[in-house]
N, C-alpha and C positions, 0 to 999 in steps of 0.2 A: 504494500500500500504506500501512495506517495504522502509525502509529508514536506512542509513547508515553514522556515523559517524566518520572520523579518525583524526587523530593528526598528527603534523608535526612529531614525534618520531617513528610512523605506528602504533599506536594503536588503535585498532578498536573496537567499537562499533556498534553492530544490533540492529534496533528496528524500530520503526513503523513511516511514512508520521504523520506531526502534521503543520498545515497551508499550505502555496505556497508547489506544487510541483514544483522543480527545485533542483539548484544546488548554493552554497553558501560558500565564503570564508574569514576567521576572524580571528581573537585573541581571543582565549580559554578562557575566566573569569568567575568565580562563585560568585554567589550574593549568600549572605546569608539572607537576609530579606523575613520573611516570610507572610508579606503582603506587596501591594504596587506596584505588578506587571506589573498594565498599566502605572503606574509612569516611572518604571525602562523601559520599552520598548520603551517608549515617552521621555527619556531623552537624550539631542546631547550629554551626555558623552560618551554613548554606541557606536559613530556612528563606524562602522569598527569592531564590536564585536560582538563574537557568546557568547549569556551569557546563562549560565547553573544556574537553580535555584536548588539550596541546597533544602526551603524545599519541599516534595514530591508530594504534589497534588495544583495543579495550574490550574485558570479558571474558579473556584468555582463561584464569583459574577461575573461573566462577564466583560464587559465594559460599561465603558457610555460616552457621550459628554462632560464632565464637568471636569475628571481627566486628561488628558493627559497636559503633561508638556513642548508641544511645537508644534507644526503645523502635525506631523508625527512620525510614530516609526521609530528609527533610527538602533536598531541593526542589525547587519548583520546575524544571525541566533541566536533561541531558543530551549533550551532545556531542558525537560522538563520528571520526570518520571510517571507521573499520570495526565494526562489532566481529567480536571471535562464534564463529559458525558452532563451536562446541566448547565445553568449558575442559581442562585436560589438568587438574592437578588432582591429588588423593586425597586432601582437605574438602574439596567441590562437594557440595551437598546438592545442589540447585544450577542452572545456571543465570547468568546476571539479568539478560531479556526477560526469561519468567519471572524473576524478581521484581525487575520495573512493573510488569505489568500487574505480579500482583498486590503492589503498594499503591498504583496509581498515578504512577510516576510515566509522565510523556515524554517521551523523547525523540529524536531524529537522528540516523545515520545516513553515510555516503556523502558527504559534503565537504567542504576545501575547510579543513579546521584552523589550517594554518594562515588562510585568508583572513578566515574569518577571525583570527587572533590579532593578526595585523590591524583589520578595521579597527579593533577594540582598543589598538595601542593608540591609535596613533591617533580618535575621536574622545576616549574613553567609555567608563561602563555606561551601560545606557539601557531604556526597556526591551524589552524583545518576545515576544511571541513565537511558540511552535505549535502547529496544530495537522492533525491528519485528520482531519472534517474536512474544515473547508479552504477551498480551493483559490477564492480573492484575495491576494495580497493583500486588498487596499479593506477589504474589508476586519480581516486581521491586525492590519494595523491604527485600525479605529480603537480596536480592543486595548491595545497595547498603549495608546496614547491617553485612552481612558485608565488605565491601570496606576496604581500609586507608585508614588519616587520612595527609592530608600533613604533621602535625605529626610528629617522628620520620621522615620517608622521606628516605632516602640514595640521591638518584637520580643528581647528577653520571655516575660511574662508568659509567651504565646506555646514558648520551648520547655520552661522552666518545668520540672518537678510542682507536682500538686502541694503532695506534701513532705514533711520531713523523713529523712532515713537516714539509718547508721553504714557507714563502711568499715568493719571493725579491723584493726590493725593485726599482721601478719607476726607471729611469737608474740614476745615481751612490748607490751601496750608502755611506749614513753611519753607519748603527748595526745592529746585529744583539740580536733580543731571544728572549725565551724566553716564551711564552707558555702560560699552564696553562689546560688546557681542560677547564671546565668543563659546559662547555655552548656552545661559541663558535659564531657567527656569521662564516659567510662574509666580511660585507661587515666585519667587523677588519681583519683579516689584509689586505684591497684597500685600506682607508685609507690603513691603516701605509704600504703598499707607496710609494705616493702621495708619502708624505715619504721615503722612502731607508730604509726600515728593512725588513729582510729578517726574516722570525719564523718562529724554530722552536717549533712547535704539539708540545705533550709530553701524554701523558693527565693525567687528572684524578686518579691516584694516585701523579704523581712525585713525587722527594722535591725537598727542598733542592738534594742536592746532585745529583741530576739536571737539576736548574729551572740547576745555578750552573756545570756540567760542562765546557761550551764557553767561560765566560769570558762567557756577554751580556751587551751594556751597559744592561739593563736587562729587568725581567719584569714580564709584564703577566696580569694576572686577570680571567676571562671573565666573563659571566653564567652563569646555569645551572638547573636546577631543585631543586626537595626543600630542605628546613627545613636552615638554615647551623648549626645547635647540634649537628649529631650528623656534620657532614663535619670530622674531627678529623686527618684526614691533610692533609686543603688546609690545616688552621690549621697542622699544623706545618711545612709546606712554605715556609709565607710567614714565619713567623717565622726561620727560616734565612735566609730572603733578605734578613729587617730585620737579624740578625744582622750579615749580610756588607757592609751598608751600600747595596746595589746600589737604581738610581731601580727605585721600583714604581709601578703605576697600574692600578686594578681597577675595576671597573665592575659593575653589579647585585649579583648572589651573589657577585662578586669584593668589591663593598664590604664585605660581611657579612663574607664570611670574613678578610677586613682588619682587622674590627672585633672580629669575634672574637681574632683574632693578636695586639691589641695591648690585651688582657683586657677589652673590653667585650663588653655581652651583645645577645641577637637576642633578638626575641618574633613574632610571627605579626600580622600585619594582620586587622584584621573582614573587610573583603573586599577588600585588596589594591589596587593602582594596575595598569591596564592600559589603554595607550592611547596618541593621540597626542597629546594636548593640556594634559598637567599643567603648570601653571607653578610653575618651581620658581627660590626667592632663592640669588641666588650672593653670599652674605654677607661673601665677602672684596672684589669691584668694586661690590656694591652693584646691580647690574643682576637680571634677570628675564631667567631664559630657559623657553619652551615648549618641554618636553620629552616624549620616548618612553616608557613605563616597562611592565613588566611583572615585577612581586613581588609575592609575598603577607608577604615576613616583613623584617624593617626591625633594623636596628641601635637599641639604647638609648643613648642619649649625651645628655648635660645640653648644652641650645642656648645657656645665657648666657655659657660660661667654658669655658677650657683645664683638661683633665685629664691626670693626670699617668700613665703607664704604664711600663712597662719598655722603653720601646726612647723616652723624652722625653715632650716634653707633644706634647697632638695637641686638635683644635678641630674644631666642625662647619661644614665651608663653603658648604654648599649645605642650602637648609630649603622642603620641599613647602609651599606658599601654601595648600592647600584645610587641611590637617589637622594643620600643624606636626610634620610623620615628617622624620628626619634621611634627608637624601638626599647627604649626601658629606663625606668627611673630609678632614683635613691636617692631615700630621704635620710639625710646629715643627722638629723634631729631629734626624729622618733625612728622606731624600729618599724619601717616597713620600705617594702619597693615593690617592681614588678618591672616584668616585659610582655612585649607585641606579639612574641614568638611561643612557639608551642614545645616547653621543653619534656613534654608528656606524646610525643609527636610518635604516632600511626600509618606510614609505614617507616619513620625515620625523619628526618636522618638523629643519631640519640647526643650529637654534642650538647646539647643543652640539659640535657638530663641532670647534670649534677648543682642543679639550680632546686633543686626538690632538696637535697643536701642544707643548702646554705637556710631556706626555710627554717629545716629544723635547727639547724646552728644558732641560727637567730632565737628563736623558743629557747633551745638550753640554753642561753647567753642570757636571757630573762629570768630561768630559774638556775642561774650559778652553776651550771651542768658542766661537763668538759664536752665541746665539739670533736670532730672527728670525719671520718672523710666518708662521707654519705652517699656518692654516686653509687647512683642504683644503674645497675646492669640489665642491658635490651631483657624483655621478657625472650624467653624461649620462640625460637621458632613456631613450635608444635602449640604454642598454647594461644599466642597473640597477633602472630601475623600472618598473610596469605604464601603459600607456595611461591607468588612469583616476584617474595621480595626475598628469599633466602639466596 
């Protein structure tokens, strides 16, 4: 069945039904990672978004029960230029099409991805429509132009956890934390666990003093979707907890809303970091790490000096290499920071991983604990990621 793709701009694209037949509207984004794709269709950054994978043949191992990075795929269409005819790995439960289709999920194959990547770079992200209904462009792109911006969209809430639950920590229980979900990722909550820290998961509209209830010895902020300027319940959540002095540590839309809490501002990216492979400067060791990312909108903060806020001064310690975007803070003052990046990252790459480490450093640092060197090691093959990233 043919299916058809356009752009808020009318640029069209023909090509082939790939999962749900129907119709579907989103924010334009292209992931560069070229494995990892049940990760990325199971992650609530995507919710609201039609993502176009860069590389070319997708579907290859199939899916299984074991990778998905939250209850459901969340993107709002796939696309894709070479679906794999059979899925061939011995993890494969399913393959990825039946999947699409039976989550609901629309997508399109057979199309110039890399064209279509180009367009994106070089216009940015924009709305876009796929549908294997109907056959008018122009009618499609009435849909698409009636369709909401992600600038203004409050979607956390949409992703978030109902209600609260525990991730109980793996052996000897060291710290218990409170983590705000934003949009979280499965594979947090397993890190943590990894080092001793037990996390109670709270929705994405707790307060302060729900985040501070039980006493954690520290809270941690997830990634998530939709524009950090208009999520003014996460800022004030987190500024109670800079209040209370308690270690924090947030990550993607946890940095933003960080950034936000401690009066800097966010703006929107041209077309956003998504992938596996940004290298990004860790300006306080001086080192380079290959990082995960998936954002469209980035914190404002001046790269050469410490600024000054209401909860101390605070400095950018981590800076994206391709385009100078602030990819993480730290605060001088109180005990907390965060980055852009995902050091919890599915299907990789794990340099950041030992960012879960310093976390807890920070926590034993608070209760006079001795640190220690906490990089936690990739999970197993066999248990957390696909055949075709081994």
């Amino acid at each position: 069945m043919t299916a058809i793709l356009v752009l808020e701009d009318g640029r069209t694209f023909r090509g082939e039904a790939y999962g749900a037949i129907g119709t579907t509207v989103g924010e334009a984004v292209f992931a560069t990672g070229m494995t990892g794709y049940q990760e990325t269709l199971t992650d609530p950054s995507y919710h609201r978004q039609v993502v176009v994978m860069t590389a070319p043949h997708v579907g290859n191992t199939g899916v299984n029960g074991e990778d998905d990075e939250s209850r459901r795929m969340w993107v709002a269409g796939f696309v894709v230029r070479d679906p794999a005819r059979r899925a061939a790995n011995w993890r494969a439960t399913g393959t990825l099409d039946d999947e699409l289709v039976a989550q609901g999920v629309v997508g399109i194959s057979g199309i110039d991805t890399r064209a279509l990547t180009r367009h994106l770079r070089d216009r940015g992200s924009m709305r876009v429509g796929i549908s294997s209904e109907l056959t008018d462009p122009d009618e499609l792109l009435a849909r698409v132009t009636d369709s909401a911006s992600m600038t203004g969209a409050d979607l956390a809430p949409e992703v978030s956890t109902s209600e609260a639950y525990v991730v109980p920590a793996v052996g000897q229980k060291r710290f218990i934390i409170a983590a705000l979900d934003l949009g979280i990722k499965t594979a947090t909550p397993r890190y943590l666990a990894e080092l001793g820290v037990e996390t109670h998961v709270l929705p994405a509209t707790a307060t302060a003093a729900d985040l501070l209830e039980h006493g954690p010895d520290g809270v941690f902020l997830s990634n998530g979707p939709g524009d950090p300027a208009v999520a003014d319940y996460a800022v004030e959540a987190v500024r109670g907890v800079l209040d209370a002095r308690r270690p924090l540590f947030g990550i993607c839309f946890g940095n933003q809303i960080l950034g936000r809490a401690l009066g800097l501002g966010t703006y929107k990216l041209r077309f956003g970091h998504r992938g596996l492979n940004q290298p990004v400067l860790d300006r306080v060791s001086g080192t380079v790490r290959v990082t995960s990312h998936n954002h469209g909108f980035a914190v404002d903060a001046p790269l050469g000096r410490a600024v000054d806020t209401p909860y101390g001064r605070v400095e950018v310690s981590h800076v994206g290499l391709n385009d100078d975007v602030v990819e993480g803070l730290r605060c001088l003052d109180v005990p907390a920071f965060s980055v852009q990046f995902h050091p919890e990252a599915a299907a990789g790459p794990h340099d950041a991983n030992p960012l879960f480490g310093r976390f807890v450093d920070l926590m034993a640092a608070e209760h006079d604990q001795p640190a220690g060197e906490h990089a936690v090691s990739p999970p197993p093959v066999v248990e957390h990621t696909t055949g075709e990233k081994s």
